[in-house]
Each structure stands twice: as C-alpha cells, then as structure tokens.
DSSP file (Angstrom, degrees, kcal/mol; ACC not computed):
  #  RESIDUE AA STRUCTURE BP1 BP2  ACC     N-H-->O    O-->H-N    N-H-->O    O-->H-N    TCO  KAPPA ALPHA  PHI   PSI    X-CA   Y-CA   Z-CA
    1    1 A X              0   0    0      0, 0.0     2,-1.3     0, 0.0     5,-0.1   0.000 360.0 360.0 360.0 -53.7   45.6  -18.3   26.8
    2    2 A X        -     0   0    0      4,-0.1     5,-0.1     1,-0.1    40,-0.0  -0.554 360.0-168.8 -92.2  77.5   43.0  -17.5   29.5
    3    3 A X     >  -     0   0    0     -2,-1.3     4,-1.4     1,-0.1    -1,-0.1   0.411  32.6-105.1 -52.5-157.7   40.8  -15.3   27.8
    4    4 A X  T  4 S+     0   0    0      2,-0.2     4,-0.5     3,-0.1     3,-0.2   0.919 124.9  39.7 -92.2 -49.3   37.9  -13.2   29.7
    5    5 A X  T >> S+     0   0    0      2,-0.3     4,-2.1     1,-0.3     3,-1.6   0.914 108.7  52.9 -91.8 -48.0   35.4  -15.4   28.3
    6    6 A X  H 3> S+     0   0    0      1,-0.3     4,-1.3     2,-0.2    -1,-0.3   0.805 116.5  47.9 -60.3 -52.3   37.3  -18.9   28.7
    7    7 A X  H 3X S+     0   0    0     -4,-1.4     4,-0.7     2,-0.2    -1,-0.3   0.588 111.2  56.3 -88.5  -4.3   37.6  -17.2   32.9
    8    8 A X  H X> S+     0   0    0     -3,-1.6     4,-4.7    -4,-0.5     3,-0.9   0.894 107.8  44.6 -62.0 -72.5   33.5  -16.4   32.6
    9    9 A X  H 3X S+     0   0    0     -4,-2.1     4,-1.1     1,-0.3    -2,-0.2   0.858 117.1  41.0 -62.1 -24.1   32.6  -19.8   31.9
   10   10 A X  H 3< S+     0   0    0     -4,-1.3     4,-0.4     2,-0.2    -1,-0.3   0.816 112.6  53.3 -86.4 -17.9   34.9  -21.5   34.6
   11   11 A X  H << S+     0   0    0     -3,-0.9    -2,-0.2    -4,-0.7    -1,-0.2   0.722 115.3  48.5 -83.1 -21.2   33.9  -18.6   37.2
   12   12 A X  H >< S+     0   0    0     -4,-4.7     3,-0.8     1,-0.2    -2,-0.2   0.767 110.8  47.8 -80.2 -11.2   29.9  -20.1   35.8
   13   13 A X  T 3< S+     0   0    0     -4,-1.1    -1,-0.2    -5,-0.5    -2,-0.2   0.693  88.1  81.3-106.2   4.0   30.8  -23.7   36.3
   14   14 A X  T 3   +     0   0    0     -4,-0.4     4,-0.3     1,-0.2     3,-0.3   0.228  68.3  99.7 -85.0   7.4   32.2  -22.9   39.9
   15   15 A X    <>  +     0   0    0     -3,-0.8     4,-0.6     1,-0.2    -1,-0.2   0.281  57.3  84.6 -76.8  20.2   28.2  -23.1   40.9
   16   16 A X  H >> S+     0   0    0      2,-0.2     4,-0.8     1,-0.2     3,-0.5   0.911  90.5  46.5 -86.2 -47.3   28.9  -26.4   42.0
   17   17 A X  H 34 S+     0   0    0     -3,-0.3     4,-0.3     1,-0.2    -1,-0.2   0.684 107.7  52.1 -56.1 -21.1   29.8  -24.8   45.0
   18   18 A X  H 3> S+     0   0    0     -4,-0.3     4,-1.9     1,-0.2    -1,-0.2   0.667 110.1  49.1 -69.2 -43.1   26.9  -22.7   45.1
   19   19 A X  H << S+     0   0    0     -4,-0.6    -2,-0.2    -3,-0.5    -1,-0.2   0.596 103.2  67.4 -95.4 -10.2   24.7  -25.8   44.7
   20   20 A X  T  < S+     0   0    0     -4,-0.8    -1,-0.2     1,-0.1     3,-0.2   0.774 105.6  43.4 -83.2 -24.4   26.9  -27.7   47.8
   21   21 A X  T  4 S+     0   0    0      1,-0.4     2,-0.5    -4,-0.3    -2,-0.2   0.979 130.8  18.7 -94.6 -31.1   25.6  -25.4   50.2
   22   22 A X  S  < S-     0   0    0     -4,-1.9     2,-1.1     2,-0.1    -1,-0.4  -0.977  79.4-157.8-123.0 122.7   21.9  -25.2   49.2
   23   23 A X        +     0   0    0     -2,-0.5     2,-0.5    -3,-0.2    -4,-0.1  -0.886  32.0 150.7-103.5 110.0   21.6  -28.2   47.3
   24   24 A X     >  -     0   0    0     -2,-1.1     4,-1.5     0, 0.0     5,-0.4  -0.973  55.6-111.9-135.3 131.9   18.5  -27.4   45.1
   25   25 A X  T  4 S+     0   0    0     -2,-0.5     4,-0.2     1,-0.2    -2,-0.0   0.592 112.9  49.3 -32.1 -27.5   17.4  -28.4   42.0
   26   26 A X  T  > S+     0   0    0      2,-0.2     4,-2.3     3,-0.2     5,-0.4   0.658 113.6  52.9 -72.9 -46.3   17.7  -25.1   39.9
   27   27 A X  H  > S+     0   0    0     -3,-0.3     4,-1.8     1,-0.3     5,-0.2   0.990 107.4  49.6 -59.5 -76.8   21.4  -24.8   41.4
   28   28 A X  H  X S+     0   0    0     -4,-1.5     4,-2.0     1,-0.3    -1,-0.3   0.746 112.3  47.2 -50.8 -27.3   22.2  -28.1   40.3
   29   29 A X  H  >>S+     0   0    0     -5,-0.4     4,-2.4    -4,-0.2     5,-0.6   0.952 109.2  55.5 -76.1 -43.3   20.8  -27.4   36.6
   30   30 A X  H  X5S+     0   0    0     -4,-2.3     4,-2.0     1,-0.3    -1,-0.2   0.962 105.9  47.7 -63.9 -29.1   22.5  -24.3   36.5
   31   31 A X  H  X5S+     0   0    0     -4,-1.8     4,-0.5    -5,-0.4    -1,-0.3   0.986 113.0  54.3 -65.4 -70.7   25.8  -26.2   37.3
   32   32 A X  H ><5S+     0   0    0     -4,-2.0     3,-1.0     1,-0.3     4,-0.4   0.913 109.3  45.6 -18.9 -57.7   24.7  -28.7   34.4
   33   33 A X  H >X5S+     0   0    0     -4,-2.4     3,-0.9     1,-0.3     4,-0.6   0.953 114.2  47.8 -79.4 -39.1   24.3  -26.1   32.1
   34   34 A X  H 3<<S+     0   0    0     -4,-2.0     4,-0.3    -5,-0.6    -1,-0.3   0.500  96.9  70.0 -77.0   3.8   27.7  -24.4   33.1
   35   35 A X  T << S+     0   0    0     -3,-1.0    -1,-0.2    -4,-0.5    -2,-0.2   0.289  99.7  43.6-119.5  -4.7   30.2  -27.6   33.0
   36   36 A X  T <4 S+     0   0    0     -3,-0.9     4,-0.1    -4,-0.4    -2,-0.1   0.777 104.0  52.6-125.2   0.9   30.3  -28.1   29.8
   37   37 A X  S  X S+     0   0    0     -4,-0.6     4,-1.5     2,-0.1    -2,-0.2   0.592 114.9  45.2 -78.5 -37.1   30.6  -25.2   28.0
   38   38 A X  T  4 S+     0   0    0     -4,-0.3    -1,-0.1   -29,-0.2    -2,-0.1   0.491 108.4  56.7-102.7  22.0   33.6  -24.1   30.0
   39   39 A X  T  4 S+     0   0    0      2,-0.1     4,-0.4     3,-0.1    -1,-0.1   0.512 106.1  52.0 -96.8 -14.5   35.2  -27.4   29.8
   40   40 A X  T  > S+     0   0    0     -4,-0.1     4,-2.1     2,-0.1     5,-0.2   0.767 107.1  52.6 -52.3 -65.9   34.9  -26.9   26.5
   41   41 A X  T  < S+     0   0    0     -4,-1.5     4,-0.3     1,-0.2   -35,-0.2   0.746 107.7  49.0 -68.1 -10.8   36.6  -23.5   26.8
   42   42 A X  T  > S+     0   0    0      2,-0.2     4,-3.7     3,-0.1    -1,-0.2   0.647 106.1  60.4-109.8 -19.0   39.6  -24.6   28.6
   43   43 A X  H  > S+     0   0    0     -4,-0.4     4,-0.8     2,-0.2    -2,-0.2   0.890 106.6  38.8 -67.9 -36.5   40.1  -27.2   26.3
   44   44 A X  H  X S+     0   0    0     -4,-2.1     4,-1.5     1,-0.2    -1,-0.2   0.701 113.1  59.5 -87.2 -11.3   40.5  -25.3   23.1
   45   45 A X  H  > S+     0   0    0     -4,-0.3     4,-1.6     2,-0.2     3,-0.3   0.917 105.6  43.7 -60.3 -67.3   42.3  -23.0   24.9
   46   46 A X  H  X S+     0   0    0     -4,-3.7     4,-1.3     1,-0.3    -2,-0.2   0.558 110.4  59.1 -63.7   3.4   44.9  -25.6   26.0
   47   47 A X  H  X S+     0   0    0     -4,-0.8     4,-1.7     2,-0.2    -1,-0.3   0.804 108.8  46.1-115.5 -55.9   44.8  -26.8   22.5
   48   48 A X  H >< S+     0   0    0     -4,-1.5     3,-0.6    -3,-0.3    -2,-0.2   0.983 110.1  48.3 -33.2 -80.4   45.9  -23.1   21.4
   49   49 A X  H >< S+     0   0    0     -4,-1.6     3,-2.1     1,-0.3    -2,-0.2   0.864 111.0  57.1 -18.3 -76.2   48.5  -22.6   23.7
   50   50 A X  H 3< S+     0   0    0     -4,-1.3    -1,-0.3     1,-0.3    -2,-0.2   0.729 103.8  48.9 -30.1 -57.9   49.7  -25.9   22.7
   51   51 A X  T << S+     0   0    0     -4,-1.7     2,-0.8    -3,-0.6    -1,-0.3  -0.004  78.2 120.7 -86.0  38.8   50.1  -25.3   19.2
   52   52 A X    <   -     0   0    0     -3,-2.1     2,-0.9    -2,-0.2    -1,-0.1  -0.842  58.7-134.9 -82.7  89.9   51.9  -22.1   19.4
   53   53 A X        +     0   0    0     -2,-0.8     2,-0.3     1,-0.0    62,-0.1  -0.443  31.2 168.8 -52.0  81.1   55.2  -22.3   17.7
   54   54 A X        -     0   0    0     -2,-0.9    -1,-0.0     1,-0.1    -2,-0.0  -0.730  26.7-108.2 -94.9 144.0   58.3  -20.8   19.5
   55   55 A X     >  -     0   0    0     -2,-0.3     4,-2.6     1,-0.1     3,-0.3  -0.407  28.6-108.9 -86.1 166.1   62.1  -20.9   19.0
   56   56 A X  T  4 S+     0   0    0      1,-0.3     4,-0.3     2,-0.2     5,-0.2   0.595 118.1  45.3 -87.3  23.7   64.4  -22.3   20.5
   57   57 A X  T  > S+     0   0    0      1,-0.2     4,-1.7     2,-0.2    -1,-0.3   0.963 106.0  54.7-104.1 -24.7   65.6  -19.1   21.8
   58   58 A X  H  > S+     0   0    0     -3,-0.3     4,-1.3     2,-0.2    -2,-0.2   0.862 105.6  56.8 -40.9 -46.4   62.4  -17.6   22.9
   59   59 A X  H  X S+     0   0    0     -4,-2.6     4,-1.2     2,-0.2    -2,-0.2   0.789 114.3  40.6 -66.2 -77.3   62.1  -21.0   24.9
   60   60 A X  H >4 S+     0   0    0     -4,-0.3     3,-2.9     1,-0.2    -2,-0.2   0.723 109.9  60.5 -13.9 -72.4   65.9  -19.9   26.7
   61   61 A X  H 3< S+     0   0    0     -4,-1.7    -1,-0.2     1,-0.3    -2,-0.2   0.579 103.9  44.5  -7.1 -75.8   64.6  -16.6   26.8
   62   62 A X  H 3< S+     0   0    0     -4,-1.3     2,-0.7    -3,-0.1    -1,-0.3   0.429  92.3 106.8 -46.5 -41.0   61.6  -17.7   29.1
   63   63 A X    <<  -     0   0    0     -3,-2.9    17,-0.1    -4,-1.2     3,-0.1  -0.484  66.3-136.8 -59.0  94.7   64.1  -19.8   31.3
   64   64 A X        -     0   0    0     -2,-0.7    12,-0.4     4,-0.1     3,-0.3  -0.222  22.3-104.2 -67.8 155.6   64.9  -18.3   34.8
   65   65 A X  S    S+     0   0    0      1,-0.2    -1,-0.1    11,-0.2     3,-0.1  -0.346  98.2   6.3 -58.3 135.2   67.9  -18.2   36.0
   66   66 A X  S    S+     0   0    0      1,-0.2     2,-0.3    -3,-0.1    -1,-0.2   0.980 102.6 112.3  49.6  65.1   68.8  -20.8   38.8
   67   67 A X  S    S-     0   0    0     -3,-0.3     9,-2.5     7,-0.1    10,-0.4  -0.807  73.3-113.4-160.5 154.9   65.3  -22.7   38.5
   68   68 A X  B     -A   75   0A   0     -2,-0.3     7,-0.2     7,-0.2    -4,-0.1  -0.318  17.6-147.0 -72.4 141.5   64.7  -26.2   37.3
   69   69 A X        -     0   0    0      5,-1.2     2,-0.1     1,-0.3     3,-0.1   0.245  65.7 -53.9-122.1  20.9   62.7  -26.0   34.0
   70   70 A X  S >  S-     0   0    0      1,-0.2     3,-1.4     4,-0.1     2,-0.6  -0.209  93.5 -20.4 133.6 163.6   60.8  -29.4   34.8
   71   71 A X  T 3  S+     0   0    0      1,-0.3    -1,-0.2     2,-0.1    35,-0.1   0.246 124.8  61.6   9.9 -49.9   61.0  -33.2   35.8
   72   72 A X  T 3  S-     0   0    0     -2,-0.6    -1,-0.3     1,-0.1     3,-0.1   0.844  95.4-141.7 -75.0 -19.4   64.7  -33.3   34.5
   73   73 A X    <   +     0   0    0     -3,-1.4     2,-0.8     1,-0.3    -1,-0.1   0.910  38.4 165.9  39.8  58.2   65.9  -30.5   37.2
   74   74 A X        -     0   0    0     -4,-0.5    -5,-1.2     4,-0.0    -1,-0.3  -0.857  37.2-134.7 -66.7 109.8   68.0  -29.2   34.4
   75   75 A X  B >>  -A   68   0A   0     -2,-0.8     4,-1.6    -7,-0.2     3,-0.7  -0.416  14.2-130.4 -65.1 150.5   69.0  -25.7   36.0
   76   76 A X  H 3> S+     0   0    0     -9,-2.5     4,-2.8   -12,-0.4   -11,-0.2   0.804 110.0  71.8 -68.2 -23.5   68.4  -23.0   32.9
   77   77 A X  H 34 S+     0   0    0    -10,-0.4    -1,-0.2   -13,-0.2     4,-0.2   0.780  98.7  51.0 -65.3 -15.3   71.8  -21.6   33.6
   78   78 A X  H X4 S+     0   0    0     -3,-0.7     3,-5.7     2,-0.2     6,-0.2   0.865 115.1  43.2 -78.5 -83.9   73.1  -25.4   31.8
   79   79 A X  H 3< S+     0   0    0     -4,-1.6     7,-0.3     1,-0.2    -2,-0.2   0.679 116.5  42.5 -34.3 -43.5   70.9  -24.9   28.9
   80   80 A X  T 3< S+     0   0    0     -4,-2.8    -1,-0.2   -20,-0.1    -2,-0.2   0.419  90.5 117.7 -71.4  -2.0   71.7  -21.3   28.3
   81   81 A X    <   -     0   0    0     -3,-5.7     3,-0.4    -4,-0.2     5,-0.2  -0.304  63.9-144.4 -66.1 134.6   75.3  -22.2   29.0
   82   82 A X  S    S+     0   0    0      1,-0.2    -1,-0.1    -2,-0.1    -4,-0.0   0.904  93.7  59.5 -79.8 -18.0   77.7  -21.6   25.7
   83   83 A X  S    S+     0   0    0      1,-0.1     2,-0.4     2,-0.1    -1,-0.2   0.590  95.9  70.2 -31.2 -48.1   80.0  -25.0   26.6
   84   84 A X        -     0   0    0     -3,-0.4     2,-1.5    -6,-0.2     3,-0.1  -0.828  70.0-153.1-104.6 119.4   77.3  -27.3   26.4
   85   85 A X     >  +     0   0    0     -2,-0.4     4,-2.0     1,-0.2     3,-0.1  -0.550  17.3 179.2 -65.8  75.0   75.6  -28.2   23.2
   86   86 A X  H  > S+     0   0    0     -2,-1.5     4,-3.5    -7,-0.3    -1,-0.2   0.854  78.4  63.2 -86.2 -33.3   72.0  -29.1   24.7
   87   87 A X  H  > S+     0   0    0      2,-0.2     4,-0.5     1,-0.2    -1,-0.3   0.946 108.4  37.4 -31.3 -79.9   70.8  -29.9   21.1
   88   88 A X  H >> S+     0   0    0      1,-0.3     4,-1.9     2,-0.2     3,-0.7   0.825 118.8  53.8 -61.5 -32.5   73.4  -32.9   20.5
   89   89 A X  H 3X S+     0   0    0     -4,-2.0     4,-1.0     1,-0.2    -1,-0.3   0.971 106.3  50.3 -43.4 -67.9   72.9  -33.8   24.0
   90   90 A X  H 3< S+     0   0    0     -4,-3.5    -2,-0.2     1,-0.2    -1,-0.2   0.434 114.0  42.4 -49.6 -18.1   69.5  -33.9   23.5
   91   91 A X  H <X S+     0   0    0     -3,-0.7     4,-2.1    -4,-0.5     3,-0.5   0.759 112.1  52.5 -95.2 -26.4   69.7  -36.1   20.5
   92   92 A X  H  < S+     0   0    0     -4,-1.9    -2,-0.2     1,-0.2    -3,-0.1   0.608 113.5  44.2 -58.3 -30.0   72.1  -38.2   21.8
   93   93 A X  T  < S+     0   0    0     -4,-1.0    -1,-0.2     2,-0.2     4,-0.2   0.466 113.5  53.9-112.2 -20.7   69.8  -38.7   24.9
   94   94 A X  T  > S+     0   0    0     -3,-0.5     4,-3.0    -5,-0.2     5,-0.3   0.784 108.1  50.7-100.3 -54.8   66.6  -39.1   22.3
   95   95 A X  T  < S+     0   0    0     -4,-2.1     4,-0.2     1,-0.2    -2,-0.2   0.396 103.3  52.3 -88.4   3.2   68.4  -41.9   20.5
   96   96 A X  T  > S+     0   0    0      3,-0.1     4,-1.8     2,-0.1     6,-0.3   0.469 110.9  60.3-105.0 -29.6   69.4  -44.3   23.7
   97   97 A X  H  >>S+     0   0    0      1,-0.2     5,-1.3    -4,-0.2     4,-0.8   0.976 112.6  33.3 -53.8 -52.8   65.4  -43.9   24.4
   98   98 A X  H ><5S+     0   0    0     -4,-3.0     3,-1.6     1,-0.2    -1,-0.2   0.902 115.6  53.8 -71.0 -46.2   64.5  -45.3   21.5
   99   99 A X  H 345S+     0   0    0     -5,-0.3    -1,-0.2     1,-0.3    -2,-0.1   0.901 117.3  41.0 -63.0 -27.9   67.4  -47.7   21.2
  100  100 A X  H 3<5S-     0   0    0     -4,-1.8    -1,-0.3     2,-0.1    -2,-0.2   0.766  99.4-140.7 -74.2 -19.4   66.5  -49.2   24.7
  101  101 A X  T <<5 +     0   0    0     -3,-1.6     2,-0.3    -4,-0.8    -3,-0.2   0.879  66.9 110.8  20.5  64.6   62.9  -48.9   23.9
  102  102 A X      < -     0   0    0     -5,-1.3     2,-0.5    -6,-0.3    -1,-0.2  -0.959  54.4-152.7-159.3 131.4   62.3  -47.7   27.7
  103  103 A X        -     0   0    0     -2,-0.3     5,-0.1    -3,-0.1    -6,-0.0  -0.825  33.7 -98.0-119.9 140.0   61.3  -44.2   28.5
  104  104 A X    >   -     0   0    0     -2,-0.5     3,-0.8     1,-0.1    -1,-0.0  -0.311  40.3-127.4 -62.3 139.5   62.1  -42.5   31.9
  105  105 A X  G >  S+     0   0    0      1,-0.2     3,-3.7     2,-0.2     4,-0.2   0.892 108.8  69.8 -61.1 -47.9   58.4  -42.9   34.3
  106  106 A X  G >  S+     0   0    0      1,-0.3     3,-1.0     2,-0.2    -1,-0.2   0.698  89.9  56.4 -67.5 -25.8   58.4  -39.6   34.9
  107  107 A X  G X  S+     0   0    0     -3,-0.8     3,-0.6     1,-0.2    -1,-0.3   0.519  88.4  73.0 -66.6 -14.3   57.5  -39.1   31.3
  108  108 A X  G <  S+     0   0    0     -3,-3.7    -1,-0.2     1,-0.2    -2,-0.2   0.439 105.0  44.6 -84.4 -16.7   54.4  -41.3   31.7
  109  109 A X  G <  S+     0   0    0     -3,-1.0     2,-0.3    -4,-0.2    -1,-0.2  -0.500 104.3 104.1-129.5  51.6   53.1  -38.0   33.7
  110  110 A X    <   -     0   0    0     -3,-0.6     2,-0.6    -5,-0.1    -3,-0.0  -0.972  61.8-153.7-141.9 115.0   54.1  -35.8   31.4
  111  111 A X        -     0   0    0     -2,-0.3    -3,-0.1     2,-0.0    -4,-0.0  -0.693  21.2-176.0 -83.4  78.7   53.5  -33.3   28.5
  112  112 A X        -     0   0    0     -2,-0.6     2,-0.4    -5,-0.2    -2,-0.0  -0.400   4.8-169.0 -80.6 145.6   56.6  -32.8   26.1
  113  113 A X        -     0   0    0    -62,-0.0     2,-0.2    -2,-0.0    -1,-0.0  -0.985  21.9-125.9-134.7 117.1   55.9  -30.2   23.5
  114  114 A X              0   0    0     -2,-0.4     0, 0.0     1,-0.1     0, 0.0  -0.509 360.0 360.0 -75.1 147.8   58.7  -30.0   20.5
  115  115 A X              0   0    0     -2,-0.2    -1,-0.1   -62,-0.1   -56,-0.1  -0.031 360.0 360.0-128.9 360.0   60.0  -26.6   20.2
C-alpha cells in the first residue's frame, strides 16, 4: 500500500514543520507545493488497498489469535471457531439492522469493507 514514492511525498509535505521553526516564505511555498501531491498519493493509495479483493479465509487467516478484530470485540478465536456459523450470524445480524432501520453509533465512525 505505502509505496516508496507515496512515503517521499508525505516525508516532502512534512516541511510544514520545517517552515514552523523558521517561518519564511520559501519554506512555506515549498510546503504548498508538497501537500497536495502527497495527499493525492495517500489517497489513491487508500483507494487501492480498499479495492483489493480477499476471501473469506484469507481475512481468518490474517486474524490473530486472542485479539479483537475491531469495534465489535469479536475475539478471532469466535470467528475461526468450527461451532459457530459467523456467516448466518452475520446475516441474521445484517437483516435486524435493516429491519429496525437503526445502525449501531459505532458504525457512524467506521469503515466496513465487504469481503
């Protein structure tokens, strides 16, 4: 995701700091010139990442053991568990959002990516 060049341009646009201690006019253009080309770069980056298609066993895969794998503090040892069916769960759990038409806050500060 974080190419060489994508960490160039953010290590150029980190001349804001450069320009807080000697606040000059050249510093600040250079800052100018560097903030939008690597906001640029981190966007399309995250826009990559994002659309990278993985199963869902590659996502398991990824899951450590004994760690939360985000907002729900679902441990991965549940998901990877053979007992529980996280799929039906998950639709079952998909299909009271909707029917309530109220989604959990936490989700309001949140990025879900289907898998």
């Amino acid at each position: 995701m974080w190419t060489n060049e994508v960490k160039e341009k953010v290590r150029k646009k980190r001349l804001y700091h450069a320009f807080l201690d000697d606040k000059t006019a050249d510093k600040w253009r250079l800052y100018q010139e560097a903030k939008k080309p690597a906001k640029k770069a981190v966007a399309v980056a995250r826009a990559t990442h994002y659309d990278d298609k993985i199963t869902v066993e590659e996502a398991l895969k990824k899951m450590k053991p004994g760690k939360a794998t985000g907002p729900d503090d679902l441990a991965a040892d549940l998901w990877k568990s053979k007992s529980w069916y996280p799929a039906k769960w998950l639709a079952t759990f998909f299909n009271q959002v909707i029917a309530e038409k109220k989604v959990p806050d936490i989700w309001q500060r949140s990025t879900t990516i289907p898998i």
